[in-house]
C-alpha positions as CSV (number, residue, x, y, z in Angstrom):
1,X,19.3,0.8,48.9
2,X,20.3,2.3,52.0
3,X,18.9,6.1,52.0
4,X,21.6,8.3,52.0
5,X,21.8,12.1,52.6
6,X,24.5,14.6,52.3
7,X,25.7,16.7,55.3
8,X,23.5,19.4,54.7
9,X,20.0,16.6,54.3
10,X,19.8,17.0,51.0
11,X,18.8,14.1,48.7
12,X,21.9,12.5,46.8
13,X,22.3,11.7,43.1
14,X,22.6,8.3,43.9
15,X,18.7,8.0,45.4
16,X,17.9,10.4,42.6
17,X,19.3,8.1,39.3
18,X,17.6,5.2,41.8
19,X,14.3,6.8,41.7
20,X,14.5,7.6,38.1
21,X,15.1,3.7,37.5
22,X,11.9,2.5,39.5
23,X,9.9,4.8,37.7
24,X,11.2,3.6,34.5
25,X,10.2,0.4,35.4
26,X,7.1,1.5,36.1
27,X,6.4,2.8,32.6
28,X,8.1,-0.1,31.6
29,X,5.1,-2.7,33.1
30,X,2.3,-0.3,31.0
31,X,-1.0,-1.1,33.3
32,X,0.5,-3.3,35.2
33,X,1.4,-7.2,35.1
34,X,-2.0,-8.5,35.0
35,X,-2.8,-6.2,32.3
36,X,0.2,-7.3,30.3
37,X,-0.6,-10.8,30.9
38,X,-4.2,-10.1,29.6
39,X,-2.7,-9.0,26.6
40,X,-0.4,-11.9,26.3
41,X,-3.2,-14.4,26.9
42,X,-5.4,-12.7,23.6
43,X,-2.1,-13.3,21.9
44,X,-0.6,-9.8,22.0
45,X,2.5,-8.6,22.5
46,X,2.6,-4.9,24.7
47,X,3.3,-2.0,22.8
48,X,6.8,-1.9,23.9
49,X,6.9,-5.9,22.2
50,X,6.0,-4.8,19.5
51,X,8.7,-1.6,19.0
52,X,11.4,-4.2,20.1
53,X,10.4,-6.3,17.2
54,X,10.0,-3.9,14.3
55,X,13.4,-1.9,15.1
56,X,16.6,-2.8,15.4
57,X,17.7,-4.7,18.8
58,X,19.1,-1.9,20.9
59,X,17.9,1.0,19.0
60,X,14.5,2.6,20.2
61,X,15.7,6.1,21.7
62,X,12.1,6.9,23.6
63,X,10.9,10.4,24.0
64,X,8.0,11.8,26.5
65,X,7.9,8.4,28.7
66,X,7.1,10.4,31.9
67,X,4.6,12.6,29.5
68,X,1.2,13.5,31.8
69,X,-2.6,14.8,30.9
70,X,-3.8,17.1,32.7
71,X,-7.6,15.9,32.6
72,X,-9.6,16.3,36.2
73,X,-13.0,15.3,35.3
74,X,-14.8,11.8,35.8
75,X,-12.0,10.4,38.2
76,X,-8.9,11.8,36.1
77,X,-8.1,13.5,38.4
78,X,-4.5,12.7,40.1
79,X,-4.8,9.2,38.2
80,X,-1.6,7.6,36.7
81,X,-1.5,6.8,33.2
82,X,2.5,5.7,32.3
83,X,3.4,7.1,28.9
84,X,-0.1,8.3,29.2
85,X,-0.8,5.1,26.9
86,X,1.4,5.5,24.1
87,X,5.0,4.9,23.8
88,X,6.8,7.1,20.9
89,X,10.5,7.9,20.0
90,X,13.1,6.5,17.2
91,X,14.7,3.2,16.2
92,X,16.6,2.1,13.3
93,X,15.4,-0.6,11.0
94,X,18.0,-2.2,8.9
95,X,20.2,0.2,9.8
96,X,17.7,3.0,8.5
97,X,16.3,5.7,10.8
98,X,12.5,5.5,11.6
99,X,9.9,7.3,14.0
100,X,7.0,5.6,15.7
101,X,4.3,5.6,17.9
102,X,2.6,2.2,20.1
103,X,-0.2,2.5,21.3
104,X,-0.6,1.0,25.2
105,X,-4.0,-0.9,25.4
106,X,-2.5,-1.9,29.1
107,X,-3.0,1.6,30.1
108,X,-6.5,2.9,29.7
109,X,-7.5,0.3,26.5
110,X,-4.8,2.8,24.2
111,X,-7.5,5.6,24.6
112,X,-6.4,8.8,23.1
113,X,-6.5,11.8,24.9
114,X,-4.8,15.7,24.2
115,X,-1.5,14.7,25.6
116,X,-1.7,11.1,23.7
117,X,-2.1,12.7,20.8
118,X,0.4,15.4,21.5
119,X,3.1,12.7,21.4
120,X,1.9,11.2,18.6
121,X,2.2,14.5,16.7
122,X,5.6,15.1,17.9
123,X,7.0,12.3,15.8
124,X,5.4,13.2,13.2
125,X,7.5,16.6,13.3
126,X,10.7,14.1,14.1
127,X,9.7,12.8,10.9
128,X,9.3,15.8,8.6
129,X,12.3,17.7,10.3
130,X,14.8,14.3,9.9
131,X,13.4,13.3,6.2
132,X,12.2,9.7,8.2
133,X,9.4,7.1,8.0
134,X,6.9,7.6,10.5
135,X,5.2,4.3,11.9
136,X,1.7,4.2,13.5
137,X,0.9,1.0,15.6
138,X,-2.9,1.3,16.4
139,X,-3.9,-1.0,19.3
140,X,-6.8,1.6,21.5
141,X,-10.6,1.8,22.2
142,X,-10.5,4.9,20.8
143,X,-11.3,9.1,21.8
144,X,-10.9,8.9,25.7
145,X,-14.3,10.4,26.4
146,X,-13.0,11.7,30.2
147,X,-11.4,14.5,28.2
148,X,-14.0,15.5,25.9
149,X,-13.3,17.4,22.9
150,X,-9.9,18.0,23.9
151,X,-9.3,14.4,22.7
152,X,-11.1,15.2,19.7
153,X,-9.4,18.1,19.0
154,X,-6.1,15.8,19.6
155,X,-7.0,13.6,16.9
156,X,-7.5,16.4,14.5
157,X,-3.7,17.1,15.0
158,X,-2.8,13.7,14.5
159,X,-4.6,13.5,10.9
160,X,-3.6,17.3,9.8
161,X,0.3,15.9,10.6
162,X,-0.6,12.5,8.3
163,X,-1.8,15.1,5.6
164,X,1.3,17.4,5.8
165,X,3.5,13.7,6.1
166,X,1.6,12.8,3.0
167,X,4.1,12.1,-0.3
168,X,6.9,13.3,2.0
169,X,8.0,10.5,4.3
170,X,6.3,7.0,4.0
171,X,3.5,6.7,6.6
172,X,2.7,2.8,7.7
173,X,-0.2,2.4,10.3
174,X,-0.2,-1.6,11.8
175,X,-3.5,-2.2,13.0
176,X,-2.6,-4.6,16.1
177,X,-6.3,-4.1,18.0
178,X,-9.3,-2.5,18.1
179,X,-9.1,0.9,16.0
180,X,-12.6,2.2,15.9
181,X,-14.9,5.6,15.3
182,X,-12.7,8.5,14.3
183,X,-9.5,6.5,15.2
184,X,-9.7,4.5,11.8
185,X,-9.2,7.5,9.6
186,X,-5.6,7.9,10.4
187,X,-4.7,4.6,9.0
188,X,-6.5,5.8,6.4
189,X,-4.4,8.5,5.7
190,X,-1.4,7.0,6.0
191,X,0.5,4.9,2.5
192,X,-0.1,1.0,3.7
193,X,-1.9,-0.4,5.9
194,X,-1.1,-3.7,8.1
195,X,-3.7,-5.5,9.9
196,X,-3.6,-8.5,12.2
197,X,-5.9,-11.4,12.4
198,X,-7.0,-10.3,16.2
199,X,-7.5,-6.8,14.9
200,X,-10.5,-5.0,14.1
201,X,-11.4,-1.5,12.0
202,X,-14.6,-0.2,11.3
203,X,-16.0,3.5,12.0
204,X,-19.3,2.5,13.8
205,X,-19.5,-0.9,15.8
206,X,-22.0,-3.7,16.1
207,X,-23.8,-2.7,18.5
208,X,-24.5,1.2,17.0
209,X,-25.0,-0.7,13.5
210,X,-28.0,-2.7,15.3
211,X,-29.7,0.0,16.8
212,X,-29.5,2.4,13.8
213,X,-30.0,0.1,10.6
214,X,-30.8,-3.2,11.8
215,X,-28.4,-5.4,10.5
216,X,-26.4,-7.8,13.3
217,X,-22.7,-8.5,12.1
218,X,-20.1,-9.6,14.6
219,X,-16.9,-7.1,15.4
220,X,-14.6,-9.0,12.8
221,X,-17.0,-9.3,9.9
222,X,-17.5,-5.8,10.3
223,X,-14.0,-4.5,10.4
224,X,-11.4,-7.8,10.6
225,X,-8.9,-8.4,8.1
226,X,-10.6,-10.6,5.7
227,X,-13.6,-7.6,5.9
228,X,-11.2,-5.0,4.6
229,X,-9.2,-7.5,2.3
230,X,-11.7,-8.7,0.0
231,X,-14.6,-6.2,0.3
232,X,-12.9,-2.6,1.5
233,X,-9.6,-2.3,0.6
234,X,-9.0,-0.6,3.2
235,X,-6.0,-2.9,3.8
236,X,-2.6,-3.8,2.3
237,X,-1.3,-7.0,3.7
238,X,-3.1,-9.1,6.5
239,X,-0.6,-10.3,9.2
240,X,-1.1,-13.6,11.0
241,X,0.4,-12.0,14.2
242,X,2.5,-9.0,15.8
243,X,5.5,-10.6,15.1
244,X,4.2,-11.0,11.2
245,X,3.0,-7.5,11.4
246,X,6.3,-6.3,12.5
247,X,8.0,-8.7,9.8
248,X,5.9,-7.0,6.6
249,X,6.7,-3.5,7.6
250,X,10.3,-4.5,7.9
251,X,10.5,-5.9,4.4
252,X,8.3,-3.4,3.2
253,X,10.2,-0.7,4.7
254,X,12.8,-1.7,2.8
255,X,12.1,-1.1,-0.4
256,X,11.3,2.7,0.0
257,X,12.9,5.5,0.0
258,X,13.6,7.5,3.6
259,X,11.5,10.7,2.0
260,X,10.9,12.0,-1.5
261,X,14.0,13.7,-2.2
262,X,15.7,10.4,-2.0
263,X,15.9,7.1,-3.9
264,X,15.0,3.5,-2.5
265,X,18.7,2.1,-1.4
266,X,19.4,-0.6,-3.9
267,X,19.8,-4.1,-2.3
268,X,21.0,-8.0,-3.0
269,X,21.3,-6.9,-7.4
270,X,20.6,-9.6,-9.1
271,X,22.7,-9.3,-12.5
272,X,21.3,-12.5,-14.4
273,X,19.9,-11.2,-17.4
274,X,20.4,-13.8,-19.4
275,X,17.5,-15.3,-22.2
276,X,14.8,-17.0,-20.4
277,X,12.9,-19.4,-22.5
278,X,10.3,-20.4,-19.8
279,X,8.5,-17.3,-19.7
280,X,7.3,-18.1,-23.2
281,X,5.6,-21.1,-22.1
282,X,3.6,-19.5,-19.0
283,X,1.5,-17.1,-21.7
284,X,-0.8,-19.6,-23.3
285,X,-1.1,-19.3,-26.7
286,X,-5.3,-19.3,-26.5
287,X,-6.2,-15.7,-25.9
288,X,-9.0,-16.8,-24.1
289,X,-6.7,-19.2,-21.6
290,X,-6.2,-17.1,-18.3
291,X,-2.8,-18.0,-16.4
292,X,-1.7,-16.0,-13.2
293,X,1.0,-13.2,-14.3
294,X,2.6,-13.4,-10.7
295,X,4.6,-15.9,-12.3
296,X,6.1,-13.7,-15.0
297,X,6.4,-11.1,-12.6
298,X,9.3,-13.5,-10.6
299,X,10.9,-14.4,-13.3
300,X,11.6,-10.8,-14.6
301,X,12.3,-9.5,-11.3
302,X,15.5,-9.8,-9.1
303,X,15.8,-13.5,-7.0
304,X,11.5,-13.9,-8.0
305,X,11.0,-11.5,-5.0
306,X,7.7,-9.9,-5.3
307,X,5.8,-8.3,-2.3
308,X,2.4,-8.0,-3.4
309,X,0.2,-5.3,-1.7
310,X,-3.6,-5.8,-1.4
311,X,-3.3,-9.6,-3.0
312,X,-7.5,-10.2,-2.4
313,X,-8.4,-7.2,-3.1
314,X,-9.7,-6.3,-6.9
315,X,-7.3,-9.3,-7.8
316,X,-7.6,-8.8,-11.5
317,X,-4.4,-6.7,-11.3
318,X,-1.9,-7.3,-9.2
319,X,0.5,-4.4,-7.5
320,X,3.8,-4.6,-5.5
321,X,7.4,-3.6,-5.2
322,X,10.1,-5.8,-6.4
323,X,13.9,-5.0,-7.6
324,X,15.3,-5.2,-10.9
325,X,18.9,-5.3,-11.3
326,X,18.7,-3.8,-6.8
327,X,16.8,-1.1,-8.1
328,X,13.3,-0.7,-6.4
329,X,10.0,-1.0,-9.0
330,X,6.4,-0.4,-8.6
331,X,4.7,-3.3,-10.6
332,X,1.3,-3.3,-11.9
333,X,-0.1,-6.2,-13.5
334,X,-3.3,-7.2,-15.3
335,X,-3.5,-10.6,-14.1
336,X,-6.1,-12.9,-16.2
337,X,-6.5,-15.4,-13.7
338,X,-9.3,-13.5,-12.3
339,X,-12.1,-12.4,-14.8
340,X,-9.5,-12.4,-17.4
341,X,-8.1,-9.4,-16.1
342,X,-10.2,-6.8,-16.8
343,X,-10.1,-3.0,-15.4
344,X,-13.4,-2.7,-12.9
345,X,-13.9,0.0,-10.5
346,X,-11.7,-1.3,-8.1
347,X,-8.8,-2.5,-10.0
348,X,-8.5,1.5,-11.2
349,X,-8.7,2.3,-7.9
350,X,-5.9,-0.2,-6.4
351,X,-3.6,0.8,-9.3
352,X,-4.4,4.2,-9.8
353,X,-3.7,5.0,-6.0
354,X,-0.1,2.8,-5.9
355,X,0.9,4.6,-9.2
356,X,0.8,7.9,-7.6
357,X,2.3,6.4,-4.4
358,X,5.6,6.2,-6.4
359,X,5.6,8.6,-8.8
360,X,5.8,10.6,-4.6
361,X,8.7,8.3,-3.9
362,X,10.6,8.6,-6.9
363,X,9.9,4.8,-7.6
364,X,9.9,4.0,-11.2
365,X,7.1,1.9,-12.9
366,X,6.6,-1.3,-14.5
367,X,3.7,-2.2,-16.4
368,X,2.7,-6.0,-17.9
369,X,-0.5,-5.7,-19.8
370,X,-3.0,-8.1,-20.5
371,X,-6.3,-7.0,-20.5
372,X,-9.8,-7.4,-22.4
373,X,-10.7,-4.0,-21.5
374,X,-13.2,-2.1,-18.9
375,X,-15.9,-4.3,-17.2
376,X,-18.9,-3.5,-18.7
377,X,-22.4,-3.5,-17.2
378,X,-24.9,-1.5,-15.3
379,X,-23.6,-2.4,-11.9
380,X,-20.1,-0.8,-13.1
381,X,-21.4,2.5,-15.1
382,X,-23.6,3.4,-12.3
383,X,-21.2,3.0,-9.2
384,X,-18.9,5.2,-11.8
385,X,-16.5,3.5,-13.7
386,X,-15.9,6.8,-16.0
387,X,-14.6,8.5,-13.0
388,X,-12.6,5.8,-11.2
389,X,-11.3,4.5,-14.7
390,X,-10.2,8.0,-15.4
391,X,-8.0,7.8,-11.9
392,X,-5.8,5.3,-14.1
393,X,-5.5,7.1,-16.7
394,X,-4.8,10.8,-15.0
395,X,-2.2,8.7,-12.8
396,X,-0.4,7.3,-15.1
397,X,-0.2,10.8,-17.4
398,X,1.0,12.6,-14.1
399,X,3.6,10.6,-13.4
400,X,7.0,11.6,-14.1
401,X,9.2,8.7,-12.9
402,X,10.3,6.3,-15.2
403,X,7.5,4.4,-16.9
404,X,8.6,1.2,-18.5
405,X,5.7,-1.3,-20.5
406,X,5.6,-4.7,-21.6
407,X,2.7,-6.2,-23.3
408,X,2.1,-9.7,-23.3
409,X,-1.1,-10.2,-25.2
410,X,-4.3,-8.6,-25.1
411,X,-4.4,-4.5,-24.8
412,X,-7.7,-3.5,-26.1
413,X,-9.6,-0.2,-26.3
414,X,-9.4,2.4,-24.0
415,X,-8.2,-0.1,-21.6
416,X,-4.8,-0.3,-23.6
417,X,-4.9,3.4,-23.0
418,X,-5.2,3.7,-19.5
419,X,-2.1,0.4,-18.9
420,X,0.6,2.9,-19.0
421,X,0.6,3.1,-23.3
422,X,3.2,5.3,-25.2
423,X,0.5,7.9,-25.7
424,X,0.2,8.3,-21.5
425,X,4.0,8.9,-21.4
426,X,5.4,5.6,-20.9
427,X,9.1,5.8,-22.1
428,X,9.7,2.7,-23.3
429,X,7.3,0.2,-24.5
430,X,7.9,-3.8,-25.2
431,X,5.5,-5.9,-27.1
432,X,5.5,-9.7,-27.3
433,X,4.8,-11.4,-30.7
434,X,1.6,-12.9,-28.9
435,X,0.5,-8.9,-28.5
436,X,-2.8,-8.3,-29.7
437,X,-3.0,-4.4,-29.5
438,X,-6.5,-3.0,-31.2
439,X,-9.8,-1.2,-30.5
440,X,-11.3,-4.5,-29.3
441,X,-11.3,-8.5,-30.0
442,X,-11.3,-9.8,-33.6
443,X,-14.6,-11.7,-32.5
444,X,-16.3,-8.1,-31.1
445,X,-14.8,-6.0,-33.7
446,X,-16.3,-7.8,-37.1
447,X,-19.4,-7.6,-35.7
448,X,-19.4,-3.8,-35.7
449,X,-17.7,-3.8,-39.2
450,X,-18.9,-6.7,-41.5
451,X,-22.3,-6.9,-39.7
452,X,-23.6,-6.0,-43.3
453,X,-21.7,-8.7,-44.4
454,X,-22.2,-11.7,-41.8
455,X,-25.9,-11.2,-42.3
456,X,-26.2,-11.6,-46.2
457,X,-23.3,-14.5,-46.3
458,X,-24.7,-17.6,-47.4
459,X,-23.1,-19.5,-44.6
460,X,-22.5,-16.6,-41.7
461,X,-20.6,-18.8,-39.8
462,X,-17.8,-19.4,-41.8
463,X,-17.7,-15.3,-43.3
464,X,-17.7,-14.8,-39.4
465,X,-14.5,-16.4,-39.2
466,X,-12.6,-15.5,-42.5
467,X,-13.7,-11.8,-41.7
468,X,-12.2,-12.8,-37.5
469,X,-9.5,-14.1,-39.0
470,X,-8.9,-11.2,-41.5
471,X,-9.2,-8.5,-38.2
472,X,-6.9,-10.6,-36.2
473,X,-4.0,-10.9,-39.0
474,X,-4.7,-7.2,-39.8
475,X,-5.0,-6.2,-36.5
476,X,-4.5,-8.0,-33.6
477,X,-0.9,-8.0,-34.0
478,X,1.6,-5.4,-32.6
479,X,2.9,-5.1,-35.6
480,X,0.7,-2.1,-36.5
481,X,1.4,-0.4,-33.0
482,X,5.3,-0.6,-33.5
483,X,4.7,0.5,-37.2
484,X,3.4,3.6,-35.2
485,X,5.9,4.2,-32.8
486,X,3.4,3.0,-30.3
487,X,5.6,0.0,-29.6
488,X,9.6,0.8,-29.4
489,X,10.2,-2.8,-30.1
490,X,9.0,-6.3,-30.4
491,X,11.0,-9.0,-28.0
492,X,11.5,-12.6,-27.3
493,X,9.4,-13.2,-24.4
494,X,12.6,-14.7,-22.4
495,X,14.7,-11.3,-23.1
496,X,11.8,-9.4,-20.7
497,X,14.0,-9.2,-17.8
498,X,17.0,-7.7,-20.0
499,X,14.8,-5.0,-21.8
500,X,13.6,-4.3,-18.5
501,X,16.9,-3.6,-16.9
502,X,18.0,-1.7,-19.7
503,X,15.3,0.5,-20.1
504,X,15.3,0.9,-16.4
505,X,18.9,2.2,-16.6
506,X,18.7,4.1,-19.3
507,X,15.6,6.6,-18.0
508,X,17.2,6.2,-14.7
509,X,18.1,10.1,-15.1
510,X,15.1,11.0,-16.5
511,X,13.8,14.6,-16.3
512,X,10.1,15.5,-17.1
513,X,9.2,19.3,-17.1
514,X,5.6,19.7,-16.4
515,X,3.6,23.1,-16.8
516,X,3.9,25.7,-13.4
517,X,0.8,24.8,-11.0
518,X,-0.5,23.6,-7.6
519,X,-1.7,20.4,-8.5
520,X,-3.8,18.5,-11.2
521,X,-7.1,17.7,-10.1
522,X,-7.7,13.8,-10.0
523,X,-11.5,12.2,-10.7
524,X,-12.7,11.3,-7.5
């Protein structure tokens, strides 16, 4: 463009708006084409990629582009870091309002500094001041050292703000690089958690894990996906890419709620309630058969659309959102394909910690129980399965949302206790003939009782069953529990889905008054 000036010399609005759009397009290319094609060749996309394929096309409205830090020691000085390595503002997903930050590994490897964090923070107040999600994606070698504990002091900020986010707005951190040392614990903070199969998470690397204890691991069995899947939990869904990443938040994102003052927008209803005779057939009738209660969870829910959150992890219950009649529902499953669905340690943690998730969200519940009880064992009482059972059961008594149950066989002990019974609130509770609601098993139980008995029996054997099969008939039946109001009603297995739906709309208004205080205090 030809330079033009005005009469007077003075610099036009035309070379003004032009020198606006060059440095645009500067920020626009992060660190510069080779970087970006670096991150393209580790199968990447740049932080700007990655906005464009969470939101909306057209609508990311980006605030502080031209942002600056103001560091001048070790060669900061004067040096040019666009966005200063993180791109932040709002976009609309499905038509929904959302506020993000993407972290620039192009620029500096994402490293956070004051200003860096500054603009994080920022959307978090965009967040609390609109009632918004905020999204978090984490791609950065962490606290950039030039700037000392200014960039320390940053991060503070940025985990005070997920704190004060916390059971407001939903928070959802997609781990899309390295996110290491203090870095991790903002993810941590945040509601779910979405990593990608080139991503890695851990607080102290390899190489400080060597020289301190030892032990040589590589980065990803330290802190990849399948790391914090099966063994952490750190993580809620593993993603095989950016695009993936970008494709779970999206769905996930729309089954919650904007903020907690507001419901989940009901989508797609599916109004088939009618009888389903297959579910009967997916329960075997051998209590000691396991079978995977995913697939009763599809049939009950709307168009079988389940997404399951933290499906490796502590698989012996199963949690996700689904939609009954367009509604959004928190489900929590005992699932006796794995170790016949007992409660262990991390099973009470997984559920305990979704449960309070929605009672914040104003999501009701669904509960399917099936379980044997608590794992017993040394390994379990001593890495405290007192206090994280008792998470399950505090949970489940705090939560005032709508608490629906439906058991389909086995409810024993105090494990039938802490699965969302009558006696921790639940509003309505369903029972299937095959229920088998008691203190423990027939075959546990008359050995405690008839020991006496057994022993002095001519043929112990076959006492040991009459007296089983006495306890069972006597017992194991929810018969008993709905003689005690325990049980509102006994149903056809294939008319689950219908009591569901109705129960659903009838507490739909539910109010629960709770004594005056700051908060409960939940085992830790």
């Amino acid at each position: 463009m030809p330079e033009v000036t005005t009469p007077n010399g003075e610099i036009t609005m035309a070379q003004r708006v032009e020198e606006l759009r060059r440095k645009k397009a500067e920020n626009a290319l992060g660190g510069g084409q080779k970087r970006l094609d670096k991150q393209h060749a580790a199968g990447k996309l740049t932080a700007r990629e990655r906005i464009g394929a969470l939101i909306d096309e057209g609508s990311f409205h980006e605030r502080y582009a031209f942002a600056t830090h103001r560091c001048t020691h070790f060669g900061m000085e004067g040096k040019q870091l666009p966005a200063d390595g993180v791109v932040t503002g709002a976009g609309v997903v499905d038509g929904r309002l959302i506020h993000l930050a993407s972290q620039d590994f192009t620029v500096a490897g994402g490293a956070a500094g004051e200003v860096h964090c500054d603009k994080i923070v920022e959307m978090m107040h965009a967040s609390l001041s609109t009632g918004s999600p905020f999204v978090f994606i984490n791609d950065s070698g962490g606290a950039r050292i030039q700037e000392g504990i200014d960039s320390l002091a940053g991060y503070g900020r940025v985990f005070y703000h997920n704190t004060l986010l916390s059971g407001v707005v939903p928070q959802i951190s997609l781990i899309c690089g390295p996110c290491a040392g203090g870095a991790a614990y903002s993810p941590a903070l945040t509601d779910f958690i979405i990593q990608t199969r080139h991503a890695q998470m851990f607080i102290t690397g390899p190489g400080v894990i060597k020289k301190v204890t030892g032990e040589e691991v590589t980065a990803d069995q330290l802190g990849g996906p399948e790391a914090h899947m099966h063994y952490s939990g750190v993580v809620h869904f593993v993603a095989d890419d950016d695009n993936d990443a970008a494709r779970i938040c999206r769905k996930l994102l729309s089954f919650l709620p904007q903020n907690n003052t507001e419901d989940a927008p009901p989508l797609d209803a599916d109004p088939h309630v009618e009888h389903d005779p297959e579910l009967a057939s997916i329960v075997p009738d051998n209590a000691k058969q396991g079978y995977d209660v995913r697939d009763v969870i599809r049939r009950v829910v709307d168009n079988a659309d389940y997404l399951e959150i933290q499906t490796d992890w502590a698989p012996t219950i199963s949690i996700g959102f689904a939609r009954v009649m367009g509604r959004t529902v928190g489900v929590v499953a005992n699932n006796p394909a794995h170790r016949a669905g007992v409660l262990d340690i991390d099973s009470s943690d997984k559920a305990s910690r979704f449960i309070r998730f929605c009672n914040a969200f104003n999501i009701p519940i669904v509960t399917l129980v099936d379980v044997p009880g608590f794992m017993p064992g040394v390994e379990q009482e001593y890495g405290g399965i007192i206090r994280h059972g008792a998470k399950l059961l505090f949970t489940y008594s705090a939560a005032t949302v709508p608490k629906i149950t439906v058991i389909l066989r086995k409810a024993y002990g105090g494990a039938y206790v802490a699965m969302a019974s009558k006696d921790l609130g639940a509003d309505a509770v369903a029972a299937w003939p095959s229920a088998e609601i008691a203190v423990m098993g027939a075959e546990g139980a008359v050995e405690v009782i008839f020991r006496k008995e057994i022993l002095e029996a001519d043929d112990p054997d076959a006492k040991r069953a009459e007296l089983t099969k006495l306890y069972r008939e006597t017992f194991s039946t929810p018969y008993v529990a709905a003689g005690r109001r325990m049980v509102d009603d006994i149903i056809d297995p294939g008319d689950t889905r219908r009591y569901i739906a109705t129960a659903l709309e009838i507490h739909h208004s539910k109010r629960d008054v709770r004594p005056a205080k700051k908060h409960g205090l939940m085992p830790l």
